[in-house]
C-alpha positions as CSV (number, residue, x, y, z in Angstrom):
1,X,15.5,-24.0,36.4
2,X,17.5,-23.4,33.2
3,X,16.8,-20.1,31.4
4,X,17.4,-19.4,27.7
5,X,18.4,-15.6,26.7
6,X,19.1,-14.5,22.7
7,X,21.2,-11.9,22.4
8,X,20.0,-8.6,21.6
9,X,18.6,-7.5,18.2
10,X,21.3,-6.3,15.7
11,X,19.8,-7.1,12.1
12,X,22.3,-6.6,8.7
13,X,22.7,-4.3,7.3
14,X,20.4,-4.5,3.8
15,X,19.6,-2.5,1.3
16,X,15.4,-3.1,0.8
17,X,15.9,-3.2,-3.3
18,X,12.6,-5.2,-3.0
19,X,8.7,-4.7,-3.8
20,X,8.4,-4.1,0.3
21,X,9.0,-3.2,3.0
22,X,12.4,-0.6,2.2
23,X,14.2,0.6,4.7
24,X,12.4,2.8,6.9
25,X,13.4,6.3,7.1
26,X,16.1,7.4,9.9
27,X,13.9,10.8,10.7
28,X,10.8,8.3,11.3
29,X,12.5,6.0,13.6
30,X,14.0,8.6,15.6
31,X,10.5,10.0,16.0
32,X,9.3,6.4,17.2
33,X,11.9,6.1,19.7
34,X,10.0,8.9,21.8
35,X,8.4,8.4,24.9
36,X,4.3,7.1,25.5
37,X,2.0,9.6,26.2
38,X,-1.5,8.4,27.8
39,X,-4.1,7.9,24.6
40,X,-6.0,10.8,25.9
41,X,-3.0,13.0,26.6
42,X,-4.1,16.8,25.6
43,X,-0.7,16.9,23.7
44,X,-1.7,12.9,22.5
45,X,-4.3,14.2,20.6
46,X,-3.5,17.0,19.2
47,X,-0.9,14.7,17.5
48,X,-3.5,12.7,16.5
49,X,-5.5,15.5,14.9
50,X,-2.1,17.1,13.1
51,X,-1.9,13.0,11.8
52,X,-5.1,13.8,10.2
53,X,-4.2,17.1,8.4
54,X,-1.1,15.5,7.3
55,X,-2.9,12.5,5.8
56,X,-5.7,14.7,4.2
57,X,-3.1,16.1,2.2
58,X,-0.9,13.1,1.3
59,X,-4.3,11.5,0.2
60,X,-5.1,14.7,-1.5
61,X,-8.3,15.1,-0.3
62,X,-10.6,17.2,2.3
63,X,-12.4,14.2,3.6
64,X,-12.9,14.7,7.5
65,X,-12.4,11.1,8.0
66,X,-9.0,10.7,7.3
67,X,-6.7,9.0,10.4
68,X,-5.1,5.6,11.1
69,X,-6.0,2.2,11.3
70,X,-4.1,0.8,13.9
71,X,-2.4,-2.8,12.1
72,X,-0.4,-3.4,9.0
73,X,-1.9,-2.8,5.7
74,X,-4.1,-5.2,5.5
75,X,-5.9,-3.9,8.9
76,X,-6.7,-1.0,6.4
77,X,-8.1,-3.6,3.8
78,X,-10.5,-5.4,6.3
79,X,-11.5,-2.4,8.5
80,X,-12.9,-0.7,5.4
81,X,-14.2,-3.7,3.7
82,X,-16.1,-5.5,6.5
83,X,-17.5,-1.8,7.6
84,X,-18.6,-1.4,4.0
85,X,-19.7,-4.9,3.4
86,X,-22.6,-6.2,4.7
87,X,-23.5,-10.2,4.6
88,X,-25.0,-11.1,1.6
89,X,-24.2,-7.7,-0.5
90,X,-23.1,-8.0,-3.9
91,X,-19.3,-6.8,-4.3
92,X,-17.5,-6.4,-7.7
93,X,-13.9,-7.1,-7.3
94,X,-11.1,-6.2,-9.9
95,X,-8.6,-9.0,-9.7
96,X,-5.5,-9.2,-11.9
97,X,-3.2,-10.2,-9.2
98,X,-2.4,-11.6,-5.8
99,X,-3.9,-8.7,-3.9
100,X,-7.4,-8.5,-6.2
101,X,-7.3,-11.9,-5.2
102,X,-6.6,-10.9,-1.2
103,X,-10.3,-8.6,-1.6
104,X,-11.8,-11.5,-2.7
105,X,-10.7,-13.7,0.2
106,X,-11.9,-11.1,2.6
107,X,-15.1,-10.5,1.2
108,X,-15.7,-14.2,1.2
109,X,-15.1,-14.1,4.8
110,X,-17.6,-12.0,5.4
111,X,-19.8,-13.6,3.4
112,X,-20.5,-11.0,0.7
113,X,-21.6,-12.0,-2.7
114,X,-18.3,-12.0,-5.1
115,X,-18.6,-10.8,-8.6
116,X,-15.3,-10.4,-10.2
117,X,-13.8,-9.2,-13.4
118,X,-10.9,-11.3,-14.1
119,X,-8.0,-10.4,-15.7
120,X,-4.4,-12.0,-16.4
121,X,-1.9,-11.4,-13.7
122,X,-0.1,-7.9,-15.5
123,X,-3.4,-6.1,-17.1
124,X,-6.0,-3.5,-15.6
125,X,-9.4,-3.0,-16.3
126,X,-10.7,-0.2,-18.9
127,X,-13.4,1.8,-17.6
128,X,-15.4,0.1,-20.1
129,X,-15.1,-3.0,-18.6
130,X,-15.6,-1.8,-15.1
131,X,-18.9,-0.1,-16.4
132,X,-19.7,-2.9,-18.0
133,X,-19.7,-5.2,-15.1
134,X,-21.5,-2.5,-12.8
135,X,-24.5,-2.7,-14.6
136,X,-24.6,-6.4,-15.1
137,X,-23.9,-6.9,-11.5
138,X,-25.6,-3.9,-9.6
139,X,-23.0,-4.3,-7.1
140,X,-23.1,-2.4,-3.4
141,X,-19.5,-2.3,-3.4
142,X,-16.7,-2.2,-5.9
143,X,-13.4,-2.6,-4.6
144,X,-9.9,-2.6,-6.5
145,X,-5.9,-2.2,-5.9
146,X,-4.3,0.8,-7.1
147,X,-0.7,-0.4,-7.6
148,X,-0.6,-4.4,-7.8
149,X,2.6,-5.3,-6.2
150,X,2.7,-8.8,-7.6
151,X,2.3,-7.8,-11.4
152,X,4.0,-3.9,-10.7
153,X,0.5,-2.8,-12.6
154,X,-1.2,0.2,-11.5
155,X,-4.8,0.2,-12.3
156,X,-6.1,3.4,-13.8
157,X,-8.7,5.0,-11.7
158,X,-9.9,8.5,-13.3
159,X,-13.5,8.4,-13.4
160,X,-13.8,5.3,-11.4
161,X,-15.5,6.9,-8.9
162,X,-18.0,8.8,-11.3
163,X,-19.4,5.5,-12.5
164,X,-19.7,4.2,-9.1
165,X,-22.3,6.4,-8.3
166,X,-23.8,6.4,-11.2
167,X,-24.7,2.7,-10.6
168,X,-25.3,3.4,-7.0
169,X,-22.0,1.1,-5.9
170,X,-19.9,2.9,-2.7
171,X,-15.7,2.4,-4.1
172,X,-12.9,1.4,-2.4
173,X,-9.3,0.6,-3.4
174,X,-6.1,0.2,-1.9
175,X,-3.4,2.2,-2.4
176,X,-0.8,0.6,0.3
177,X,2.1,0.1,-2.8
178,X,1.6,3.9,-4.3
179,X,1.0,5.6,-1.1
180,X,3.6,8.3,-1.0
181,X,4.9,7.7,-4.0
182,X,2.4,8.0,-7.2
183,X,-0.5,10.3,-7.2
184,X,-3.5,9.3,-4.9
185,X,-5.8,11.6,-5.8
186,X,-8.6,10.7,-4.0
187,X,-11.5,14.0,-4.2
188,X,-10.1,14.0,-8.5
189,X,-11.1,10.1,-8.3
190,X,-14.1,10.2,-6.2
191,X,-13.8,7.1,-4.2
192,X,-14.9,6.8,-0.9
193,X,-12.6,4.6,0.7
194,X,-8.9,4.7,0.3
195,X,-6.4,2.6,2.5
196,X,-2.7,2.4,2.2
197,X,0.7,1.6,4.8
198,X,3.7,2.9,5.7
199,X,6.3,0.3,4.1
200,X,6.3,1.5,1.1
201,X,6.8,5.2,-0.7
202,X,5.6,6.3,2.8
203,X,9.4,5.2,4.2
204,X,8.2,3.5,7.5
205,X,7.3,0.4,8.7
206,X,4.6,-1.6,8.5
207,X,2.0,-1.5,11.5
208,X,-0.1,1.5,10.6
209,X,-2.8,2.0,7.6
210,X,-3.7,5.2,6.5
211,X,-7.3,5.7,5.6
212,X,-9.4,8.1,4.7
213,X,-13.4,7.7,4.3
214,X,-15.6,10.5,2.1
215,X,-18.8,11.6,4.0
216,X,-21.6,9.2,1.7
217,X,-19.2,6.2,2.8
218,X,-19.0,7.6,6.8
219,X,-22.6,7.9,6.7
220,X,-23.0,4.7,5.4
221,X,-20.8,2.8,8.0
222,X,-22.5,4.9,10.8
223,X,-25.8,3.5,9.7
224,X,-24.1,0.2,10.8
225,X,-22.8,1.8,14.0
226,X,-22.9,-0.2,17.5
227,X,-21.0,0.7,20.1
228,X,-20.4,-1.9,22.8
229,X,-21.7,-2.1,25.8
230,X,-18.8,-1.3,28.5
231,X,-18.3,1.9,26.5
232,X,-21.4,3.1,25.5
233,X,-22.9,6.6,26.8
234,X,-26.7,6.8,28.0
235,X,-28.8,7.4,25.6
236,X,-26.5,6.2,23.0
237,X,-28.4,5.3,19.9
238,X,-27.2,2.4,17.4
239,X,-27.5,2.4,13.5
240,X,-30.7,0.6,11.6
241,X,-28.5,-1.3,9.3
242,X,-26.4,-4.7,10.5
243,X,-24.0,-4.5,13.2
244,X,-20.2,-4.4,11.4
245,X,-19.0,-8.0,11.7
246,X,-15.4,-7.6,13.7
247,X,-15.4,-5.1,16.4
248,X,-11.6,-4.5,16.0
249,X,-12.0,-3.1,12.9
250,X,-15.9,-1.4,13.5
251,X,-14.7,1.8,11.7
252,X,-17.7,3.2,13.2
253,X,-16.3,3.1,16.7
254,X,-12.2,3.7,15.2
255,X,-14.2,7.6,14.0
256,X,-15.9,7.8,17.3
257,X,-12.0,6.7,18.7
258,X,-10.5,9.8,16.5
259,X,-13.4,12.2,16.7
260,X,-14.2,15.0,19.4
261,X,-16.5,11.7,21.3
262,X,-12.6,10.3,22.1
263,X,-14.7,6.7,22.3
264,X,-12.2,4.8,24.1
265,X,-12.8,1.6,21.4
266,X,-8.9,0.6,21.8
267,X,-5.2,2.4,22.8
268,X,-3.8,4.0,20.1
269,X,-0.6,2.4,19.1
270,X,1.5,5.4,19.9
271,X,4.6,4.9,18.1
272,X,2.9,4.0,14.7
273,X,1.1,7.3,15.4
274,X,4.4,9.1,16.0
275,X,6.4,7.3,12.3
276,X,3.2,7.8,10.7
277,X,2.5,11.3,11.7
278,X,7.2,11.5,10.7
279,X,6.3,9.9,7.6
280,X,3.9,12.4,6.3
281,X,5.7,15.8,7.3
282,X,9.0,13.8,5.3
283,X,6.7,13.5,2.2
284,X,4.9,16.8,2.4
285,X,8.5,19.1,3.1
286,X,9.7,17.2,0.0
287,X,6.8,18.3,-2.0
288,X,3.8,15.9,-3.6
289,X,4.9,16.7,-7.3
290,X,8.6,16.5,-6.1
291,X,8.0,13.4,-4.8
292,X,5.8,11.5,-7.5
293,X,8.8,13.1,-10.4
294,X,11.7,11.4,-7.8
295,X,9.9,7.7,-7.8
296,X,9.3,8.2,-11.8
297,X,13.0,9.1,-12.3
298,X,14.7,6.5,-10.1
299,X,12.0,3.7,-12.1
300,X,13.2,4.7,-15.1
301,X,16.6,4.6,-14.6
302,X,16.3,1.2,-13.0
303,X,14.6,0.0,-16.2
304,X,17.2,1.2,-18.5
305,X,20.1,-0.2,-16.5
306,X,18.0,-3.5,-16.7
307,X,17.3,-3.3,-20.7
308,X,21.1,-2.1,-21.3
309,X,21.8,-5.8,-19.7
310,X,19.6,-7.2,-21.9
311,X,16.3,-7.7,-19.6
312,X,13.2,-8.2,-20.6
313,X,10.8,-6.0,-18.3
314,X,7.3,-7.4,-17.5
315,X,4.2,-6.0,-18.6
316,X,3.2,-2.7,-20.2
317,X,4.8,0.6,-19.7
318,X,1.9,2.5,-19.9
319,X,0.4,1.0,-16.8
320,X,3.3,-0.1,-15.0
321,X,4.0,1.4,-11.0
322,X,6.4,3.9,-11.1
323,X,8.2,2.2,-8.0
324,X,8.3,-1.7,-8.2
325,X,9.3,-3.0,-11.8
326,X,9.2,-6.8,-12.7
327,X,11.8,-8.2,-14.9
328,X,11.9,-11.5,-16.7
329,X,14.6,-14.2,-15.4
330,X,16.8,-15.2,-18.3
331,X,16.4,-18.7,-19.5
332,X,19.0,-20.7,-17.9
333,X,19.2,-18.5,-14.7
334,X,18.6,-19.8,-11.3
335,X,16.6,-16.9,-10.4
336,X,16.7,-17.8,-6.3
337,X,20.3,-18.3,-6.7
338,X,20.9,-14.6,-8.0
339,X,18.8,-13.5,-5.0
340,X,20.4,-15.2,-2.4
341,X,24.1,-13.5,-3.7
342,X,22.7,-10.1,-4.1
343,X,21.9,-11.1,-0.7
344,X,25.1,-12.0,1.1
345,X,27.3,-10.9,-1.6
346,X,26.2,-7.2,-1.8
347,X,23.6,-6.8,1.6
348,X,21.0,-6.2,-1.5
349,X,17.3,-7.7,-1.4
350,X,15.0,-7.9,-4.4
351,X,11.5,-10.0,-4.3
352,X,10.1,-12.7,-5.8
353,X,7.0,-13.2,-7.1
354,X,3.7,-15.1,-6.7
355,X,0.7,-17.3,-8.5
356,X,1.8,-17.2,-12.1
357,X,4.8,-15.7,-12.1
358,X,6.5,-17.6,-9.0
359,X,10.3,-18.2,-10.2
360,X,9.5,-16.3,-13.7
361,X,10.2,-12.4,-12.4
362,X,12.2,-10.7,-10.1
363,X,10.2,-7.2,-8.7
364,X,13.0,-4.9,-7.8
365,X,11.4,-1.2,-6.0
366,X,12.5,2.3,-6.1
367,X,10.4,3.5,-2.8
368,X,10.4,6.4,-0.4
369,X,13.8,6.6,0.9
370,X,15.4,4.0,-1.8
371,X,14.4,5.6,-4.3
372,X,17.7,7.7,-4.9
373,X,20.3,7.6,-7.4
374,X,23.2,5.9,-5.7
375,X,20.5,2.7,-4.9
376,X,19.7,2.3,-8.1
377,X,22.8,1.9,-9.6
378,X,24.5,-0.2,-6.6
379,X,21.5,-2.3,-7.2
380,X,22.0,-2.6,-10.8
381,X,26.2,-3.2,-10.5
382,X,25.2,-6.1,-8.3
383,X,22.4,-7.4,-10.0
384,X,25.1,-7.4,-13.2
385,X,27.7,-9.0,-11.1
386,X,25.8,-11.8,-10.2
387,X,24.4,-12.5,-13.3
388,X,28.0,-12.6,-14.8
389,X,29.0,-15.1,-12.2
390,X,26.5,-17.7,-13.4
391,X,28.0,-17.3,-16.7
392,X,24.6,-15.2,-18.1
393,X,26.6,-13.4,-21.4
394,X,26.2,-9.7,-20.5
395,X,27.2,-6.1,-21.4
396,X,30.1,-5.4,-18.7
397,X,29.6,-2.0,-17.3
398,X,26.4,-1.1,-19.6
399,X,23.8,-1.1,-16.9
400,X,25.3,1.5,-14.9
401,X,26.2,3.7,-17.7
402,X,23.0,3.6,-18.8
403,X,21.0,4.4,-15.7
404,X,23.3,7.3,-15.6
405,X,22.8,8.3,-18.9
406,X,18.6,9.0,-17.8
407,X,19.2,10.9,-15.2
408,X,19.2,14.1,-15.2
């Protein structure tokens, strides 16, 4: 019998220039290389109660219910909206891009009632509109992105939260692109649910979503609570509302997992816990404001390399992310081309784009550990290189000199 072995794992070297995932911090993967401990460990979960603190103050926020949700990002995004969500309930959905468009799927899934305020792909939503829409629609749920990867928008949220509960309508939003890297200021906000990831600002990789859950939307979800039956305690009560549709992501029983109870609902994945719990204490010994000003400054140096070369840069600056930037394609450019030899040329990645705007941008990030001087203008002095050697007419040398001209 014939056996097949592959060698063993040895990526590239790249340079993650892209909208996500970047290159994942050295500090956390040295962290994940540590050994297993058993999930109910003494020393297990006190690290899983330290993960907590840290993420109650990268979320900025003294919500209780703050911990992981073992899967990428998008574990985050279903665990809170199927545990929020019940059949039938009204929703009202912000969706200006591929990922408003992502809620909307899931909540169909579920079988929620969609009501949506559409936007073009690379605008957000004005409080007016959103209150507009919550009284027309007297939703249960509203639920919105925070920083739109596919259009590099970040939708406002100050006072979102406020007019939520004025209407009566628990609020979510996902923060997976900003995490770490713009403000999440979850309490100042006041919405209940906030997911995110690790690929991103946070500078690990992807397989663990950070969430935290304010005490209206934990009671809420515990109204919905049933634990199953090889795990239950005697004289365990259930919830009077309807039984949370997947039992994977039953945040009910993930709180019971990470509370005092210790309901053994599934094994933590204990080296997400570990890069997670890495991730945070990189963030937090940096400093919050630090942070935030760092992602602002290596953003705006990318975008004035890009205009000195004569760029057009997508969408608004008011609203745009302060870590992915979308730039037009010049006419006459074979915009895959200039990827691929960024690519093998330079070991430099940048992203594409989706739905409207497939083959029109390029998204180039300035995350977590990426987001530092020397990236930004290696990434630039290729980007220029490339585009000179498809004959694109070009300022030699002016990208560079400009992006060192902003900073400081």
């Amino acid at each position: 019998m014939s056996s097949t072995f592959f060698r063993q794992i040895d990526p590239p070297q790249r340079m993650l220039m892209g909208p996500g995932p970047i290159n994942a911090h050295p500090r956390v993967l040295r962290a994940m290389s540590a050994d297993m401990l058993g999930q109910f460990d003494p020393e297990m979960t006190e690290y899983m109660n330290e993960t907590m603190a840290l993420y109650r103050q990268i979320f900025m926020t003294q919500n209780q219910w703050t911990f992981l949700v073992d899967g990428t990002a998008r574990a985050g995004i279903e665990a809170a909206l199927v545990s929020l969500v019940e059949p039938g309930d009204k929703i009202l959905l912000v969706r200006a891009g591929r990922f408003g468009l992502l809620l909307s799927e899931i909540a169909e899934r579920i079988g929620a009632q969609i009501c949506a305020l559409d936007l073009p792909w690379g605008e957000v939503a004005t409080l007016e509109q959103i209150e507009d829409a919550l009284k027309t629609h007297k939703p249960k749920v509203f639920a919105c992105i925070h920083g739109d990867t596919s259009t590099t928008m970040a939708q406002p949220l100050e006072g979102v939260g406020a007019l939520c509960r004025k209407y009566g309508a628990l609020s979510y939003t996902d923060v997976t692109a900003t995490l770490g890297g713009m403000a999440i200021n979850t309490d100042g906000w006041g919405i209940d649910v906030v997911s995110g990831g690790l690929q991103k600002c946070m500078g690990g990789p992807p397989g663990s979503a950070p969430i935290t859950v304010s005490d209206r939307a934990a009671e809420h979800i515990m109204a919905r609570r049933h634990v199953e039956a090889g795990i239950r305690a005697e004289g365990a009560t259930n919830g009077n509302r309807a039984r949370i549709l997947s039992n994977y992501f039953d945040l009910a029983m993930v709180m019971d997992y990470w509370s005092e109870k210790r309901l053994n609902h599934h094994t933590e994945a204990t080296t997400m816990l570990y890069g997670a719990r890495e991730a945070a204490r990189i963030v937090l010994e940096e400093g919050l404001e630090a942070r935030f000003a760092r992602h602002a400054q290596a953003s705006a140096c990318l975008i004035a390399g890009l205009r000195a070369m004569n760029l057009r840069i997508f969408g608004d600056d008011t609203h745009r992310m302060t870590n992915v930037t979308g730039v037009w394609i010049p006419d006459g450019v074979d915009g895959e081309a200039i990827r691929t030899r960024m690519r093998d040329d330079f070991g430099i990645e940048i992203g594409t784009a989706f739905g409207p705007l497939a083959g029109r941008i390029w998204r180039i990030g300035t995350m977590g550990y990426n987001a530092v001087k020397h990236k930004v203008l290696l990434t630039l002095g290729a980007l220029e290189a490339c585009l000179a050697a498809q004959g694109h007419p070009l300022p030699r040398g002016a990208a560079v000199d400009a992006a060192l001209a902003e900073w400081p």
